[in-house]
Phi, psi and omega in degrees: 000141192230133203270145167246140203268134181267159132262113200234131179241103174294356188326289164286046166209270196274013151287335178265021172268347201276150203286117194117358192271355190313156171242195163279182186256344175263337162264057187210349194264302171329291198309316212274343177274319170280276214324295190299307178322320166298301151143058171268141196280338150213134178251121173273123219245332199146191199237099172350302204262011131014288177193158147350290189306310201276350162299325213267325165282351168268344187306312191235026135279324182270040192228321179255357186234145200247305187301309170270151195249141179285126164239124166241131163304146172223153161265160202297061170222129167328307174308314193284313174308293186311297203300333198276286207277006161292302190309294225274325196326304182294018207262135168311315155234104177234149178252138195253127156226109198264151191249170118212151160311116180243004196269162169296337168299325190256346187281001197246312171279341197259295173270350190065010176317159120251193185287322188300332206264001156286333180274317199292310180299326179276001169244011141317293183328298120038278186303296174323313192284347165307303168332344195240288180254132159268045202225092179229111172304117162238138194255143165248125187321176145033040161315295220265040169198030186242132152338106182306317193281326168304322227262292192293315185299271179334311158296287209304321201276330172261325175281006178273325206302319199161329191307109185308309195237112207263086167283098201256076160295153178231071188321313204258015175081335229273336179282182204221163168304288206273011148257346184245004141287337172276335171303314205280297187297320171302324179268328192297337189271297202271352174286134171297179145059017183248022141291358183270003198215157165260152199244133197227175213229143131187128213238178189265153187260029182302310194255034129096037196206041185269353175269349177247026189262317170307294203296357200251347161302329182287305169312326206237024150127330173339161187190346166253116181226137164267139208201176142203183192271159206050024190066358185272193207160142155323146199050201193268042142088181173257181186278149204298122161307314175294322154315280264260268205295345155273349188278282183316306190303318161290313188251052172297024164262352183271299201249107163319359195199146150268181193223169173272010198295154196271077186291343176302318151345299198309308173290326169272334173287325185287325200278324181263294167001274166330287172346268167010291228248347240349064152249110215296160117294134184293157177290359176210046119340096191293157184088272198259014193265182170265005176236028190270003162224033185260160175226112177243358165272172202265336171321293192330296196275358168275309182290330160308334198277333184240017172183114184295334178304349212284314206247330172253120189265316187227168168325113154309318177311325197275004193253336188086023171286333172327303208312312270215063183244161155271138197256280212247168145200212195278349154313340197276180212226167191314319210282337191291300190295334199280335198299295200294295160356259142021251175345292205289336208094030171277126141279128153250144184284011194172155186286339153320257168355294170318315166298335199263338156275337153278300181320262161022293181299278175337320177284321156328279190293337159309316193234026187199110190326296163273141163228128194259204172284308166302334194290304212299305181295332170296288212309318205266336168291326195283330191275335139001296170300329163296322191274346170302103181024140178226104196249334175234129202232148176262106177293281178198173198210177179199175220186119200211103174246140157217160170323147147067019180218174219252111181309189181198145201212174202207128164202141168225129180250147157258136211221096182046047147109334179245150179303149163203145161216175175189155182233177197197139151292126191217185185264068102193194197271340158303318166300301170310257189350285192305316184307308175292348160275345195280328195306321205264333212262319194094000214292337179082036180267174180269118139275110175282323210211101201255120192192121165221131181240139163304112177314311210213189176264173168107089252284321195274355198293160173302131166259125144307110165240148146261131199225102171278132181240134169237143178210099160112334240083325181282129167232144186235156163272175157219111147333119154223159187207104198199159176288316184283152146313302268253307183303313174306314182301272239294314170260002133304311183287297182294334160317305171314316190251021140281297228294316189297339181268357163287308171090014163304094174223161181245148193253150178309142198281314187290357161273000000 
């Protein structure tokens, strides 16, 4: 008999911690749309009380999605449990996952608690959410640094309160596999009732060992894993939805249980994550990276050629690398594009909006023979990009690098409505360009983070750039995607200082 594995995906809530990763409320609708289209069984859409915005996107994420049950996190207070069950209403299925700190460390310098009064809040928590739903989590923080008889005292109090799903993180990375399967196996013995409830794993990727520190929880009674995709998350992130569920899937002489996940998926969710958030995957990233199914010793590609099983335990295909087909071209016609739009999981919102992602396109297949899937997924994250508050609009620019002489770039911005322009010298033409925007905006940022990747293969392919800025404490990414690097650099940068001139920030769910 094989058990089934929940995939519970943190991607938007603690995957949008990582800095500079906030989303929109439409790319956050994008992602949760692939997510169900992959068949992850819950997606936690955010932290209700966080903020308006991160209210607003789980709302109405949990308003389109059917297939998944909608979760928003709280911390163990009322205000935060109401605004969480307020969001999750419209969801077909919803879900409350209320938090408190249980190790000493954090009960003593961070809440300031004690223990009764730590047990007495999370089944307050408990209850308010039960008001909403009856489908309620409770995380004990910092598990892997908590006391086993509080972690058992603390569970036995919430599974009287009502708690469906009892979650035990290894908030800070800090454990190894063969002690947090023994934690798992240890609580799973002495919490009364705990066989009534599912028990779930989410661990953080500090010492590099958050997917196998879940499996070996899995291995040892676990039915849940939190996870998200490409692993990101705060610090060195969470653990890989695509390990973690490849994992089971290769080693079913190992793992007693499956999951409902869609795996041909897996590679196309990773990509638009990646778009999204614009954090690249390394290239031997597993599962999703690009040389996680290359062969460059001659053993290697001689023994695949002649049994692919010699070098390979799974399928690229069965991963969704097949997808990464030409789709359109510049001939194809509205009806062709809206289809495949449909096919990725793309909405667009108004016909407008279609129109203005077609034009995109047409202009896109003008200067670029092929076009694939990911060019689709840049076009419709670039027109995204656009749409963000435009306090700085890119009129037009130029660029001008030779041998033995200092590039030099021309940008004329539109800046709350007047025209401004300016040129500036740099050490190549990308430099010049920001220097010649920095001449006009002034902003007094930080660049943290300079990063360009190909969307596809080929010399005519989209070049992706990414531009981390920091000013003030705040940090943003910024997006651009164009055939010139150069033009993609500009509208990366200028994305960045609307996002800082928007003045949009989400508060940490733990402050």
């Amino acid at each position: 008999m094989t058990d089934k594995l929940i995939i519970f995906d943190t991607t938007l809530r603690d995957g949008e911690q990582s800095p500079g990763a906030s989303m929109t409320k439409e790319e956050k609708m994008r992602i949760a749309r692939q997510l169900e289209k992959l068949g992850v069984d819950v997606i936690e859409a955010g932290f209700a009380a966080a903020s308006p915005g991160d209210f607003d996107a789980i709302k109405s994420i949990a308003e389109v999605i059917k297939d998944s049950t909608v979760c928003s996190l709280a911390r163990a207070n009322e205000k935060d449990v109401r605004a969480a069950g307020e969001a999750i209403k419209p969801a077909k299925r919803g879900r409350i996952h209320t938090f408190i700190a249980t190790s000493p460390i954090h009960m003593q310098h961070k809440l300031r608690m004690t223990e009764d009064h730590v047990v007495e809040r999370a089944v307050q928590a408990v209850k308010w959410a039960l008001e909403y739903t009856d489908d309620v989590e409770f995380s004990a923080e910092d598990a892997v640094r908590s006391e086993m008889d509080f972690l058992v005292r603390v569970f036995d109090a919430v599974i009287k309160a009502g708690a469906k799903t009892l979650n035990v993180p290894d908030t800070v990375g800090y454990s190894i596999p063969a002690l947090w399967g023994e934690r798992f196996k240890e609580l799973i013995a002495r919490v009364p009732n705990s066989d009534k409830v599912i028990w779930s794993t989410h661990c953080h990727n500090d010492l590099g060992m958050a997917s196998a520190n879940s499996l070996s929880a899995v291995l040892n009674g676990a039915r849940q894993v939190e996870c998200t995709i490409n692993g990101l998350g705060e610090r060195a992130g969470n653990a890989s939805l695509e390990e973690i569920v490849m994992a089971v899937r290769t080693r079913r002489d190992v793992f007693s249980c499956d999951c409902r996940i869609d795996a041909t998926q897996i590679v196309p969710t990773s990509k638009l994550v990646s778009s999204i958030t614009g954090y690249p995957v390394q290239p031997n990233k597993a599962i999703v990276g690009a040389n996680a199914f290359a062969h460059e010793s001659g053993i290697h590609q001689d023994g695949v050629l002649k049994h692919r099983e010699t070098y390979e335990i799974m399928r690229a295909e069965d991963v969704g690398w097949s997808t990464n087909k030409l789709t359109l071209g510049k001939l194809s016609g509205r009806n062709a594009f809206r289809t495949r739009l449909q096919e990725l999981g793309i909405v667009l919102e108004s016909e407008d909006a279609l129109n203005a992602a077609f034009a995109r396109f047409k202009d896109l297949a003008d200067r670029k023979s092929e076009i694939f899937d990911e060019d689709i997924q840049a076009l419709v994250s670039d027109e995204e990009v656009t749409q963000v508050s435009e306090h700085y609009r890119l009129v037009a620019m130029g660029a001008h690098s030779e041998t033995g002489a200092l590039p030099v770039a021309r940008v004329v911005l539109n800046v709350g409505g007047k025209e401004q322009h300016a040129d500036a010298q740099g050490g190549g033409p990308v430099d010049a360009t920001f220097k010649a925007i920095e001449q006009i905006v002034q902003s007094g940022t930080e660049l943290l983070l300079y990063s360009v990747n190909n969307i596809t293969s080929g010399t005519d392919a989209q070049g992706e750039v990414t531009v981390r800025l920091s000013k003030g404490g705040r940090v943003v990414n910024g997006q651009g995607a164009d055939t010139d690097i150069v033009v993609a650099s500009a509208k990366s940068y200028l994305n960045a200082l609307n996002k800082l001139h928007a003045g949009t920030e989400r508060a940490h769910p733990q402050v």
